[in-house]
N, C-alpha and C positions, 0 to 999 in steps of 0.2 A: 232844888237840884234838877237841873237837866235830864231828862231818859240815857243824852246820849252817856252821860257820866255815871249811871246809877251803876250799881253793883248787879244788878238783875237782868242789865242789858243781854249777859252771854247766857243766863237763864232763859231766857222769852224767846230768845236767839233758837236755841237747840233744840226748845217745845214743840218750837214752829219747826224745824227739821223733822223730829220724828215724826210729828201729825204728817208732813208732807211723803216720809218714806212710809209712815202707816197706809196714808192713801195709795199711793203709787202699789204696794202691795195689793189691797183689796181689787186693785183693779188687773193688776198682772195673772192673781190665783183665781177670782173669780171668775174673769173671763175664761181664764184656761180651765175652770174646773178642778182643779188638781196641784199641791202643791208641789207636783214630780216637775216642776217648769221651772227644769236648771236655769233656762237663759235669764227669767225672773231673779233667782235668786243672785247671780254673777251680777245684773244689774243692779241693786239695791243694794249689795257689798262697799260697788264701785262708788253709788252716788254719798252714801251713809259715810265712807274715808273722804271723799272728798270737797262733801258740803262742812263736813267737821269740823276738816279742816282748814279750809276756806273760811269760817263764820271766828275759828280761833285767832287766825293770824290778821283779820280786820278786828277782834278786840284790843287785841296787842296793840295794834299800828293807826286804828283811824276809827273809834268808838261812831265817833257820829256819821262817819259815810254806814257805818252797820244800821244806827238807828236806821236813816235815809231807807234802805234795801231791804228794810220791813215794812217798809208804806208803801201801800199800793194803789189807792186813790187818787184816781186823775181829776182832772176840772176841765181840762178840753173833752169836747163831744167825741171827735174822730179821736181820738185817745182812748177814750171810754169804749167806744167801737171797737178800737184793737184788743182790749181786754176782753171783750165778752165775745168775740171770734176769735181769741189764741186759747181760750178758754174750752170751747166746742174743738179746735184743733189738740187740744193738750189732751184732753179726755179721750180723741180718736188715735195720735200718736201711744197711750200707755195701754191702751183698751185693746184694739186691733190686734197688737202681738199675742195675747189670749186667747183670742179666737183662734189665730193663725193656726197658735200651736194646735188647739183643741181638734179645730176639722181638716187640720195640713193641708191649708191654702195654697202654703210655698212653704220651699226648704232650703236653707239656705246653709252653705257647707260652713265647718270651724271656722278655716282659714277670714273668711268674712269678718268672724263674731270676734274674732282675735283682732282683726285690723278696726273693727269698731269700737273696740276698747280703747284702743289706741286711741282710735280719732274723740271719743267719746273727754275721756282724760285729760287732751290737750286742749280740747273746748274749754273746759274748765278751769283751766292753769293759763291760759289767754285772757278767761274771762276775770279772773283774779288778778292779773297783771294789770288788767285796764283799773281796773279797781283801787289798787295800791297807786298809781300812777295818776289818777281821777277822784280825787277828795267830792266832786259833784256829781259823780255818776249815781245819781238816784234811780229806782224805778220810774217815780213818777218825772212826765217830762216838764220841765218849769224852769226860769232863770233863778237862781238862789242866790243870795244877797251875796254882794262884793267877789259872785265869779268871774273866775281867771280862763281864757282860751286856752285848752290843752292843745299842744301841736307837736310832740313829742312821742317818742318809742313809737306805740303801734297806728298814733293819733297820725304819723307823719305818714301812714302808708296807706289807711280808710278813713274816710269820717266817722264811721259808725263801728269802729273795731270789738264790741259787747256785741252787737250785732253779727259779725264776722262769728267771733265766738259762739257765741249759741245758735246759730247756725251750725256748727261742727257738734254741737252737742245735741242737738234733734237727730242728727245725721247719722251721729255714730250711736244712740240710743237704738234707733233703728234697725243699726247692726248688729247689734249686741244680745239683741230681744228676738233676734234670726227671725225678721218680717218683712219681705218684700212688700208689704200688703201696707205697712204702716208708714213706708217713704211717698207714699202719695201726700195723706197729711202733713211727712213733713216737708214735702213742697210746696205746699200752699201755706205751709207755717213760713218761711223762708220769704216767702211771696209778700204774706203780710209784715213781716219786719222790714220789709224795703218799702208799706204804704207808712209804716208807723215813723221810717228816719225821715220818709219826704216832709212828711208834716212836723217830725220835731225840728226839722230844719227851718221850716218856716217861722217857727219861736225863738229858734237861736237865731237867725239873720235879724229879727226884730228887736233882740235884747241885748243879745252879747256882742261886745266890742270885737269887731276884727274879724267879726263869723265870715262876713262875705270873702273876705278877701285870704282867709283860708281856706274855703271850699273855692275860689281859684284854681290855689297851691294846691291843694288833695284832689285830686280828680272823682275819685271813685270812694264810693258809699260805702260798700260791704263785701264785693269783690275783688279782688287786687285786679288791676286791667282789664277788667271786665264790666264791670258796672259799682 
C-alpha cells in the first residue's frame, strides 16, 4: 500500500503540525520570556485553524500531492542551499518577535496586527488554492513522472504563485507578531524565494514540456508587474 493511500497519512499529517506549532511556540515564549505575548498566542490560533485546515481538505481531495508536502529532501545542491538559509531565516523571522516584545525594540499599533492577519490568512488560502489546482506542487523541486504544465488560475498571472503566497505569509506573520524588527528576515526570506524560483526554473526549462514558452506567456516570477 502506498503512503499516499494509507489511512495514517492525515495521522503523520497533524503530528508534524503540532510538532511545528510546538516549536513555533517554544520560540515565540522563550524569546519573549513570558507567556503574557498575546501577539504569540493570536499567531498560533491563526496558523493551528488554518494548517488544519489546509492538511484536511488535501486528504479529501489529493492524498498524494499531501504525501509530496511532507518531503522535504532536495538532491540539487543550490536547493539544499535554500533549505539551510530559509532555515537560519525561519528561526530569525519566529525568534526576533520575542525579543522584540521582551526589550520594546519597536511597537507596532493594532491596526497593523489586524491588517496582518489579514494578509497572513490570505497567504494561506493562495497558497492552498495553488495546491488544489497543482497535483505537482511538491516541496521538493524535481520533474515527477507524466507531469502536466500548470497555466491556469493563479499560474496564468506568476510563475511562482506558492511563492507569491508565502511571501504574504512571512509578511503578514511579521505583523501579526507586532515586529518591525522581524521584517528584515523577512526580506531576505523573500529574497531567497526569488534565488530558489530562478533555479527551479532552470529544472522545469530542462524537463517540462512547454516551460519555455510559458515563461514567455508569464512574465513575472512572484510579483505581479513587478518582477
Amino acid at each position: 500500500m502506498s503512503d499516499a493511500s494509507n489511512p495514517n497519512l492525515l495521522v503523520r499529517v497533524l503530528v508534524k503540525i503540532v510538532f511545528v506549532v510546538a516549536i513555533m511556540a517554544a520560540l515565540f515564549f522563550g524569546t519573549a520570556g513570558s507567556f503574557r505575548y498575546l501577539n504569540g498566542w493570536i499567531y498560533l490560533g491563526t496558523i493551528t485553524i488554518t494548517l488544519g485546515t489546509g492538511a484536511t481538505l488535501l486528504y479529501r481531495k489529493d492524498k498524494a500531492l499531501l504525501e509530496k508536502r511532507i518531503r522535504t529532501k532536495e538532491k540539487e545542491p543550490a536547493q539544499r542551499l535554500f533549505v539551510i538559509l530559509s532555515a537560519f531565516l525561519m528561526i530569525a523571522i519566529y525568534g526576533l518577535p520575542g525579543f522584540d516584545f521582551r526589550f520594546g525594540w519597536s511597537s507596532m499599533p493594532p491596526v497593523l496586527v489586524v491588517i496582518g492577519e489579514v494578509v497572513l490568512v490570505v497567504g494561506y488560502c493562495l497558497n492552498l488554492k495553488v495546491m488544489l489546482i497543482n497535483s505537482y506542487a511538491s516541496r521538493v523541486v524535481e520533474i515527477q513522472e507524466n507531469q502536466k504544465l500548470i497555466d491556469t488560475g493563479l499560474y496564468a498571472i506568476v510563475r511562482h504563485p506558492m511563492y507569491m503566497a508565502i511571501s504574504l505569509v512571512y509578511a503578514g506573520t511579521c505583523l501579526v507578531l507586532g515586529s518591525y524588527v522581524a521584517l528584515i528576515p523577512c526580506m531576505l526570506m523573500i529574497l531567497v524565494l526569488g534565488y530558489r524560483a530562478v533555479n527551479e526554473e532552470k529544472t522545469l526549462m530542462n524537463g517540462l514540456a512547454g516551460y519555455s514558452e510559458y515563461m514567455r506567456n508569464v512574465k513575472y516570477r512572484i510579483i505581479p508587474h513587478i518582477w
